[in-house]
N, C-alpha and C positions, 0 to 999 in steps of 0.2 A: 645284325650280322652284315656285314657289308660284302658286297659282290659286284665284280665286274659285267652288269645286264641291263639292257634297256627293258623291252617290254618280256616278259618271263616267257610268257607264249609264245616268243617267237627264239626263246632263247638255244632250243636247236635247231631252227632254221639257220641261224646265223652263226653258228657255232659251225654247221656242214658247209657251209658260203664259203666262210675263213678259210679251212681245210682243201676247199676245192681250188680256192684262187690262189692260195700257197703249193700249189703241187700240180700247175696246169699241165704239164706234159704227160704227167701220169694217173691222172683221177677228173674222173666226170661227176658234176654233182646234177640231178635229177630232181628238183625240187617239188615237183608235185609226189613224188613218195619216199622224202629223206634218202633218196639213193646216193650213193654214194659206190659208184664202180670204176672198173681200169679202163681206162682210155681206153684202150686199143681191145676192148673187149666188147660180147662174149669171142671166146676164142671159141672155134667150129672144131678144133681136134682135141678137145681137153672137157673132161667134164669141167661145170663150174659149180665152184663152191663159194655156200652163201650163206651168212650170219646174219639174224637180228636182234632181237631182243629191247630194252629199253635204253634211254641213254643217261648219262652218268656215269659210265664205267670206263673210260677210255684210257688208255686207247682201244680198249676192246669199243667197239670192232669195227668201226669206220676208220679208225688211225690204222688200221693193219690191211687195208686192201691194196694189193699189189702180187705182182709177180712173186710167186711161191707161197704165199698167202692167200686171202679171200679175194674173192672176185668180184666178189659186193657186198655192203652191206647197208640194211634198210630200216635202224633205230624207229622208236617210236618216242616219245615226251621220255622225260626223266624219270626211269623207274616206270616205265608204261610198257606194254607188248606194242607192238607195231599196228596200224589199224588191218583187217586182211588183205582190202585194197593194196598197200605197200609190199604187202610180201606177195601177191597174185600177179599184179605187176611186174613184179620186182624177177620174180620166176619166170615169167613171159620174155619179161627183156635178156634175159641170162640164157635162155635156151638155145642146149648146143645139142647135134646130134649126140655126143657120148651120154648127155644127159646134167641134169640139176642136184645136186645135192643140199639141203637144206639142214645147215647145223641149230640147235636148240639148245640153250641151255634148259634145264629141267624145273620149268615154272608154268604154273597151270594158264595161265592167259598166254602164254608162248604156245605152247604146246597145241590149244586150243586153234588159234589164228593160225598156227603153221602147218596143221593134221587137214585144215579147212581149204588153205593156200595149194595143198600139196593135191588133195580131193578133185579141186577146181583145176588147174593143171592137168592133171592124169586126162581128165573127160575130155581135153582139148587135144590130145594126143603125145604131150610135153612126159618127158622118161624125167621123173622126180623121186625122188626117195627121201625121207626124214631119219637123223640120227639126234637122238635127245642125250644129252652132257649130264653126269650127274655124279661128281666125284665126293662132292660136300660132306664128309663123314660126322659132322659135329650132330643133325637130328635126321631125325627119319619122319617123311608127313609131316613137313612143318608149315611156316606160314607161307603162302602161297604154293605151295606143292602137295604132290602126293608122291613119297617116294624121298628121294632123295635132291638136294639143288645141286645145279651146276654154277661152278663157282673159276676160279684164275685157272684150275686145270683145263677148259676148255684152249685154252692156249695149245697145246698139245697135242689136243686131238686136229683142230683147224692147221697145223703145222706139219702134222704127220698125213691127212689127206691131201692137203695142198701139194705137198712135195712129189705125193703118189700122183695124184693129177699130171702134173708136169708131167711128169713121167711117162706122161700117155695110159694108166692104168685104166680101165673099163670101171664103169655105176658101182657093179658089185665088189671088183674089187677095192675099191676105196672106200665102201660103205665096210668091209670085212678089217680094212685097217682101222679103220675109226672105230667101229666097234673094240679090236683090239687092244689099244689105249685106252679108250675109256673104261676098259676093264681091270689097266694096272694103275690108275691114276684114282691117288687119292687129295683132300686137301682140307684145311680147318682154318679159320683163323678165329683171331682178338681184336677187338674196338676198346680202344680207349678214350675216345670221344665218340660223339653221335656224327650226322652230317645234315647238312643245311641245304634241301632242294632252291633254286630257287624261286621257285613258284609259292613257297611255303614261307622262305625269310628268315627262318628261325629251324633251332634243331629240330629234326625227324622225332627223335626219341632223349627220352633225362637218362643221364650218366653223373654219379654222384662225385665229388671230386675226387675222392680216393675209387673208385670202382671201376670195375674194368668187364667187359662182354667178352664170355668166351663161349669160343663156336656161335658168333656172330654170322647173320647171312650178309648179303652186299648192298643188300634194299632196306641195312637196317634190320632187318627181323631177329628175334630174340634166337638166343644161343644156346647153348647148355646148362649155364648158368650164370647168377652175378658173383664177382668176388671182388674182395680188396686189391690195389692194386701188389704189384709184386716183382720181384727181380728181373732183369730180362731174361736172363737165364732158368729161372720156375717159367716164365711165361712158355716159351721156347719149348720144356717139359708139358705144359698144359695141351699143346698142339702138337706137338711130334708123335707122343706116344698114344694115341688114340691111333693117328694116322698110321703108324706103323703096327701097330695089333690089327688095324684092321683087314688089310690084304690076305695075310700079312706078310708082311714084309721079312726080311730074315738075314744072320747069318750069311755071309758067300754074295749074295742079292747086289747087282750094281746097279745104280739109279741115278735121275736127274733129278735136282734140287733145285727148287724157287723158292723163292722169298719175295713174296710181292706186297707194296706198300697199296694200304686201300684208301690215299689219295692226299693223305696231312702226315705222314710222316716223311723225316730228313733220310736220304738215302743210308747218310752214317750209321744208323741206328738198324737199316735193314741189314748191313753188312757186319754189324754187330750180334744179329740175331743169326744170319749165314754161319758164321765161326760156330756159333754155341752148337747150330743144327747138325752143322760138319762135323762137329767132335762128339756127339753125341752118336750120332749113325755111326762113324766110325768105333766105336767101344763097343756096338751091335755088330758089329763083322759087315756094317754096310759099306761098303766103297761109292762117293760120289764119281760120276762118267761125266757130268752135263752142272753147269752151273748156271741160274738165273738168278737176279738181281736187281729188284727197280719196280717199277707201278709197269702192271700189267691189267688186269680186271681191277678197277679202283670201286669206289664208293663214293662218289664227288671229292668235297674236302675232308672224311674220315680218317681220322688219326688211327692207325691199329695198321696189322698186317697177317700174310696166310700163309701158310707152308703146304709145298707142294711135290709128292713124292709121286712119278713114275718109274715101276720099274725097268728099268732095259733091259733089250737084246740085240741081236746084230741088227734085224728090220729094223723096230723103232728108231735104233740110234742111228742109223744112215739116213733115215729121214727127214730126223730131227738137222743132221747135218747139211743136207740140201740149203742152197743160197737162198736168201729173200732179200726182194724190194722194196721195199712198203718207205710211206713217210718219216714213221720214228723207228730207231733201231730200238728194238725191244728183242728181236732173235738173231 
């Protein structure tokens, strides 16, 4: 498998470099803990919100830090948690009187380092609170979790506290928005290939040539089940309709709709799978409010993609609607 890398070890080091030196007026890069923050931060009147997780998934979540977005974020290796050092730090350097918010998606080495991070902080006097991401409806207790994974809906919830921050909103309130989203947000996807770390050089996992992962996680981890592969349109049914039983969803119900590619699919093909989802919700009495479309939480080079339903209301959807600045337009 051939990849654009020199030495692999160093291969987010210099991945965050790139990033930093392409966007020098608005991103500081932090090299001793993968940081990646806004220039002109911590801001002293806004809570700061702050992502980690592993890397591989971008541009979640160092490609989204910016004004009305995260305020940092602190990756660890590919597919790795962050070491605690980086997020301990990382929460030191961010601390604003309104306070720290630490988002999680819902994986037990995250969870872990950021429960620790957030421990460590408190006893220094730092106002921190943690919210764990877990919309992934495909298993429950799977691999690396207990519970549920957080998957591309974390998009949503870092979008709807970000906005509230701006805002000037207080800790709790913005811990009370995020919780709120991550309560109507659901999400599933499919892999039709594996993906290639590379550190590793070769695929993560075998996918037979006809066979396809449904309720795949993002690190690779097995799904629901294997099947043949199959229509875009069955696929589309494979992943909708879990997520919509599961809220659930309903009749009258207005929502925002993603379609995110997990990192080797052509956009055509995602806007292919948009239509089929669009007209399927609509025969449910759902009305689309909010449209996504494009690589949002990727999977390295993974061919497949996720579907992602929250529901709206007037909050959500005005927040959703709030500007951002971040590097790549993805909102």
């Amino acid at each position: 498998m051939k990849k654009f890398v020199n030495d692999p070890k160093q291969f987010v080091p210099e991945m965050l470099e790139g990033l930093a030196l392409a966007n020098p007026e608005t991103l500081k890069y932090v090299p001793e803990y993968n940081l990646i923050m806004r220039a002109d931060g911590p801001d002293q009147n806004k809570v700061s919100i702050v992502q980690g997780s592993g890397s591989g998934h971008e541009p979640a979540h160092v490609m989204i830090v910016g004004k009305g977005m995260l305020d940092a974020a602190c990756p660890g290796d590919v597919f790795a948690a962050p070491p605690f050092d980086y997020v301990y730090e990382t929460t030191k350097m961010m601390a604003s009187p309104k306070g720290v918010l630490l988002l999680v998606n819902n994986y037990t080495g995250d969870k872990m380092v950021f429960d620790m991070a957030q421990e460590m902080s408190s006893a220094e006097g730092i106002q921190v609170r943690t919210l764990f991401i877990n919309d992934d409806v495909a298993v429950e207790d799977s691999t690396y979790t207990i519970g549920r994974r957080g998957v591309a809906g974390n998009f949503f919830v870092i979008k709807a506290v970000a906005a509230a921050a701006e805002r000037g909103a207080d800790l709790d309130e913005v811990i009370r928005i995020g919780e709120k989203v991550n309560s109507v947000t659901r999400s599933m996807g499919v892999a039709l290939t594996a993906c290639t770390p590379p550190a590793k050089g070769s695929p993560l996992f075998e996918l037979g040539e006809d066979e396809i992962e449904i309720g795949v996680g993002i690190h690779g981890e097995p799904g629901r089940r294997r099947a043949a592969m199959m229509s875009a349109n069955e696929i589309v049914e494979e992943m909708l309709t879990p997520i919509v039983q599961d809220l659930p969803f309903g009749d009258g119900d207005r929502v925002a709709l993603m379609i995110n590619g997990l990192g080797g699919t052509p956009i055509s093909e995602l806007y292919l799978l948009y239509g089929q989802a669009h007209k399927r919700l609509a025969e449910q009495g759902i009305s689309v409010g909010r449209s996504y479309v494009g690589e949002y939480c990727t999977s390295l080079d993974m061919a497949g993609a996720s579907i992602t339903l929250v529901k709206l209301d007037d909050e959500i959807e005005s927040l959703l609607r709030d500007p951002a600045e971040i590097p790549i337009r993805v909102f």
